[in-house]
C-alpha positions as CSV (number, residue, x, y, z in Angstrom):
1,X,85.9,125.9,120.6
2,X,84.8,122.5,119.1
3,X,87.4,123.4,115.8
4,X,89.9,124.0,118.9
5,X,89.5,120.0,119.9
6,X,90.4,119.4,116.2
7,X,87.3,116.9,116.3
8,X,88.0,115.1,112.9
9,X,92.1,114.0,114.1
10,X,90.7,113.0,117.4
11,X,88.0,110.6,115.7
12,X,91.0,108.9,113.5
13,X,92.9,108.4,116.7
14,X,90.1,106.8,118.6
15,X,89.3,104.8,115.1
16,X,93.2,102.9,115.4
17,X,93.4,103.1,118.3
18,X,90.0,101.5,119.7
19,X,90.1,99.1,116.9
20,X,93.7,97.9,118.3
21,X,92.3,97.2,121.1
22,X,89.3,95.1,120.4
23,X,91.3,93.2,117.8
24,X,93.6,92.5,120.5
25,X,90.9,91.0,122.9
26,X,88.5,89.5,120.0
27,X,91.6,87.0,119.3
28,X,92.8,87.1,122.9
29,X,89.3,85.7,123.9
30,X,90.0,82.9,120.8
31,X,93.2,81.6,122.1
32,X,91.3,81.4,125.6
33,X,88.4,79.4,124.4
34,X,91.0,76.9,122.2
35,X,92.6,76.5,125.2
36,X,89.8,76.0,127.6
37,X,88.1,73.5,125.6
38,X,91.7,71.7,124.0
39,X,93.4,71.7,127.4
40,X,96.1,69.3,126.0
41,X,96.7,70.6,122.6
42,X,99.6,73.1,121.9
43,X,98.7,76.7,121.0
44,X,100.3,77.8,117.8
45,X,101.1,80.8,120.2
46,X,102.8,80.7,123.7
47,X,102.2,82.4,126.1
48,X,104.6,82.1,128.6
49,X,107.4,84.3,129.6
50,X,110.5,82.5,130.7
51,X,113.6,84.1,132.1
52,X,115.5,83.3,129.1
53,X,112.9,85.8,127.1
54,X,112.9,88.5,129.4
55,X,116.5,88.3,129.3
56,X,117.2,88.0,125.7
57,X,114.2,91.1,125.4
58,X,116.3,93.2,128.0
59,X,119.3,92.9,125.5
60,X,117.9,93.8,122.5
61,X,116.2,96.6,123.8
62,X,119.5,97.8,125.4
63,X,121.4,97.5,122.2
64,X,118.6,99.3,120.4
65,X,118.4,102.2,122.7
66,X,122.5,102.3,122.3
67,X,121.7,102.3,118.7
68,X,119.5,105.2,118.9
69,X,121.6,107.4,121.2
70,X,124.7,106.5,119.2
71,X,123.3,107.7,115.8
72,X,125.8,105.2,114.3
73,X,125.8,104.2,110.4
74,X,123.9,101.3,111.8
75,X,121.1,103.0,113.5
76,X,118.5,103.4,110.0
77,X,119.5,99.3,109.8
78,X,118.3,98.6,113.1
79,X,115.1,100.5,113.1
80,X,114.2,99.2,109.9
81,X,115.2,95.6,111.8
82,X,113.2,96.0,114.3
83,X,110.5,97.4,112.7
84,X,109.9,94.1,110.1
85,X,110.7,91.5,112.9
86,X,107.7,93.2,115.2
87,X,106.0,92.9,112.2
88,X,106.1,89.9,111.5
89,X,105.7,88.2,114.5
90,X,103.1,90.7,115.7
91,X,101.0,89.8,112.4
92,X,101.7,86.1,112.7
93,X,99.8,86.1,116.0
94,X,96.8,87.7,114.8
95,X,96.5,85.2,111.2
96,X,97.2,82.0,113.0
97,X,94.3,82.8,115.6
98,X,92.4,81.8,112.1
99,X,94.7,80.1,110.0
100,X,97.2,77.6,109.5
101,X,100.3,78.0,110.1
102,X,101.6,77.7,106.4
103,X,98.7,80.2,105.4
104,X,99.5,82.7,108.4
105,X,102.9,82.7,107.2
106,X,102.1,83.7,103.5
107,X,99.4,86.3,104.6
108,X,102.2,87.7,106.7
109,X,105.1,87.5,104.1
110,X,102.3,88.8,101.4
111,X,101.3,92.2,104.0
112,X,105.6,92.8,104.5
113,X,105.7,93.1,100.2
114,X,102.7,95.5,100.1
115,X,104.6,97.5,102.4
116,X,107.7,97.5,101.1
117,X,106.0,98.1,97.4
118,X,103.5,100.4,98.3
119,X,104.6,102.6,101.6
120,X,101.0,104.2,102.0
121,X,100.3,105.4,105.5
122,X,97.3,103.5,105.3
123,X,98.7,100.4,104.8
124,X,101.5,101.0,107.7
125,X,98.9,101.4,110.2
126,X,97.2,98.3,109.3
127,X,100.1,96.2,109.4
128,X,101.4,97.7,112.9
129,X,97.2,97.4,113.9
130,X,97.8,93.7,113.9
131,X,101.3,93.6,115.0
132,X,100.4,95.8,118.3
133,X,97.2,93.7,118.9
134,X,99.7,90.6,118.5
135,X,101.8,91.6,120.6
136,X,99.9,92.9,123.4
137,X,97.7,89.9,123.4
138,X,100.5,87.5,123.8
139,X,102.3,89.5,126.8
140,X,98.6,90.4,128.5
141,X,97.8,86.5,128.5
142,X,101.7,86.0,130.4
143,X,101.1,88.1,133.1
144,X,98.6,88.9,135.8
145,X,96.7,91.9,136.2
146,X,98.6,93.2,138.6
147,X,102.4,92.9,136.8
148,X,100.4,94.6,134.4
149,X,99.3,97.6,136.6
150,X,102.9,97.7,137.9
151,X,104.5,97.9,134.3
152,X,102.1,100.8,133.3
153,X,103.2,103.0,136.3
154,X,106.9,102.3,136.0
155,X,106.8,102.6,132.6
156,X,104.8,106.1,132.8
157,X,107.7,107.6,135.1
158,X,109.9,106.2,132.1
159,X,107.9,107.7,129.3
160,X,108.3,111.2,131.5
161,X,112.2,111.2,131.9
162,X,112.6,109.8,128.5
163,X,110.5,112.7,126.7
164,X,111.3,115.2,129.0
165,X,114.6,114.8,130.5
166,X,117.1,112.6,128.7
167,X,115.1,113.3,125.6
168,X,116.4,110.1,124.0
169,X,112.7,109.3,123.3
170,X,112.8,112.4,121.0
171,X,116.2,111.4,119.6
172,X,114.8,107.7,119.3
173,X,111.6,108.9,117.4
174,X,112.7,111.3,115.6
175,X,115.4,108.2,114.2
176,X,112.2,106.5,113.2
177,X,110.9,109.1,110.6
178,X,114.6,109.4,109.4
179,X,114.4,105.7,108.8
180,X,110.9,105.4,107.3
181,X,110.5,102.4,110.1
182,X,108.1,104.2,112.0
183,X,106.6,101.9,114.8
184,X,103.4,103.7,116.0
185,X,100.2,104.8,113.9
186,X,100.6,107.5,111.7
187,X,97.4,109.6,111.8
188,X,97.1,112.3,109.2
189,X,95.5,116.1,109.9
190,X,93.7,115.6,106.7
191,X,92.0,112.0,105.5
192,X,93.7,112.2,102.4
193,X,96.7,111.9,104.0
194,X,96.4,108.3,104.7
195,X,97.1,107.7,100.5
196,X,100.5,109.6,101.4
197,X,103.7,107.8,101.0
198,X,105.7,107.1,104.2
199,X,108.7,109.4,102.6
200,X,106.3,112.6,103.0
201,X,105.9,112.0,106.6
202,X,107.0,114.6,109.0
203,X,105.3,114.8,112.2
204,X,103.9,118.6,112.7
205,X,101.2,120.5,111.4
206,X,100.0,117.8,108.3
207,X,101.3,114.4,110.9
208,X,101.0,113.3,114.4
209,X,102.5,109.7,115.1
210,X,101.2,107.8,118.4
211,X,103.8,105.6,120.0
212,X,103.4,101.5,119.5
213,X,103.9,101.8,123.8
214,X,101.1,104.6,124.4
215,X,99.0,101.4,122.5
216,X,99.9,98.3,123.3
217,X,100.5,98.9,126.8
218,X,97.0,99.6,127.6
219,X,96.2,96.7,126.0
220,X,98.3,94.4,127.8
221,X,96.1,95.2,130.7
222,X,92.9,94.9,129.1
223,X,94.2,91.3,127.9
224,X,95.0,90.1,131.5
225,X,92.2,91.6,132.9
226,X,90.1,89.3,129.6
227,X,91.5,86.6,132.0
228,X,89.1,87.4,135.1
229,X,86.2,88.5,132.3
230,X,85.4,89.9,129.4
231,X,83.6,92.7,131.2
232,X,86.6,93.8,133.2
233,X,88.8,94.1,129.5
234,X,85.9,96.3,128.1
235,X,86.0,98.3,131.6
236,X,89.6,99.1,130.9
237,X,89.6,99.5,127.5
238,X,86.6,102.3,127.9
239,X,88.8,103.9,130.2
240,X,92.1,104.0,128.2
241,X,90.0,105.6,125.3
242,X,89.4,108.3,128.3
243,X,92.9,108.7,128.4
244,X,93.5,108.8,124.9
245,X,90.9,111.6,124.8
246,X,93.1,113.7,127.7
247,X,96.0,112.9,125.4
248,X,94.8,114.6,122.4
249,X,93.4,117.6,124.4
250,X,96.8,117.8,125.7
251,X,98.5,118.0,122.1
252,X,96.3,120.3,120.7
253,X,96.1,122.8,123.2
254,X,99.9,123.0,122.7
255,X,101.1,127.1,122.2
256,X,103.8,125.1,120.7
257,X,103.9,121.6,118.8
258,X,106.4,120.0,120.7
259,X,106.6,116.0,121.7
260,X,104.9,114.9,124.8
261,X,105.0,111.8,126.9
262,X,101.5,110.5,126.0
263,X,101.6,107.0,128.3
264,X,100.6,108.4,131.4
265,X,97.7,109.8,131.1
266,X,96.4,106.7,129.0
267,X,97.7,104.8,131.7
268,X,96.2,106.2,134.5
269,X,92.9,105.9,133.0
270,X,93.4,102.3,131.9
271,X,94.6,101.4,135.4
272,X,91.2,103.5,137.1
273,X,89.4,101.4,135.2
274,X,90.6,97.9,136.3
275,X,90.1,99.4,139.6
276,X,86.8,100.0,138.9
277,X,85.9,96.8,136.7
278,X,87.4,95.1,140.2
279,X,85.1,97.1,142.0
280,X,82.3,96.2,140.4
281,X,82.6,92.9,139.1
């Protein structure tokens, strides 16, 4: 039964993925004290949404869907886009929580050549660690709690019809691996399939990729809720490990590997536990 629950995959995704997640509020809980006790300096980091960014984010994201459904010449271009700019600025984040800016940019411009030279699974996942924890820490620390529940349930109904009914979230992944730009964690069967080159990667029996949404969503939450305490992040972020757990149990009792929306149950969990962290702090 306990070979059934394929123990050993389930430990490496609750490895990336909990480590995400306290990377994401260890630096989120720096940029608050900098800015509780230097009230007047300016963060190398904003963290403000203006309607100008959600605008301009709105776009992009439309064109890359189109980009996706199209299957144009251009599509392998724009993942691979995409894929450094998150990157990038992601990583950026996470290096000038401790650096200077000139340093944070050479650290991050040094990570993007490993990459490019080496392509180890490893060292994907590491990069898009601190590029999800980047980015869900900035968007977590512009928004309230409750934007934040709201955008996990809306975005769970998405993740369903996506996955299940339009199936461009298939088509859109599966234009990742093509690619090589594959924004998620890439989390091998085997450990020795972390030293694998990104080219060998086929999600099935040897692969399973996790989503960059299905983890840095949760995250956002946990960040805003970092706002009201740290106890009420760590309340959420136990819970969206929960989740994580009913994810995998859902993938592996599959008769058939197929790909499932893996946000809802995550976010259902993360969101009972802000609930609950509210409840009792």
């Amino acid at each position: 039964m306990i070979s059934n629950l394929k123990i050993q995959l389930w430990l490496k995704e609750l490895a990336l993925f909990g480590a995400t997640q306290l990377l994401g509020i260890i630096v989120a809980q720096r940029y608050l004290f900098e800015l509780a006790n230097s009230p007047l300096s300016t963060p190398a980091v904003s963290f403000r949404l203006t309607p100008l960014d959600i605008i301009v984010s709105a776009l992009l994201l439309g064109f890359f869907i189109w980009a996706v459904i199209k299957r144009t010449r251009m599509t392998q271009i724009v993942f691979k886009l995409f894929f450094f700019i998150v990157i990038i600025g992601g990583t950026q984040v996470i290096f000038s929580a401790f650096f200077s800016p000139i340093l944070s940019l050479i650290l991050t411009i040094l990570l993007v050549v490993l990459m490019i030279v080496v392509r180890s699974v490893m060292l994907q996942n590491v990069a898009v660690m601190l590029a999800i924890a980047g980015i869900g820490l900035v968007i977590g620390l512009s928004i309230t709690p409750l934007v934040a529940v709201w955008a996990l349930l809306i975005l769970s109904f998405y993740d369903i019809f996506a996955v299940y009914v339009s199936k461009h979230m298939v088509k859109m992944a599966e234009g990742m691996v093509a690619s090589r730009a594959i924004f998620g964690f890439i989390i091998p069967m085997e450990f020795s399939g972390f030293r694998e080159k990104i080219e060998r990667v086929k999600p099935g029996d040897h692969f399973m990729i996790l989503g960059s949404g299905d983890i840095v969503l949760p995250l956002v939450l946990s960040i805003a809720a970092l706002k009201i305490s740290l106890a009420h992040a760590l309340v959420v972020t136990l819970f969206s490990l929960g989740g994580l757990f009913v994810t995998h149990l859902l993938f592996v009792t599959q008769k058939q590997r197929r790909p499932m929306a893996a946000l809802p149950p995550i976010a259902m969990m993360s969101i009972v536990g802000y609930l609950v962290s509210v409840a009792i702090f």
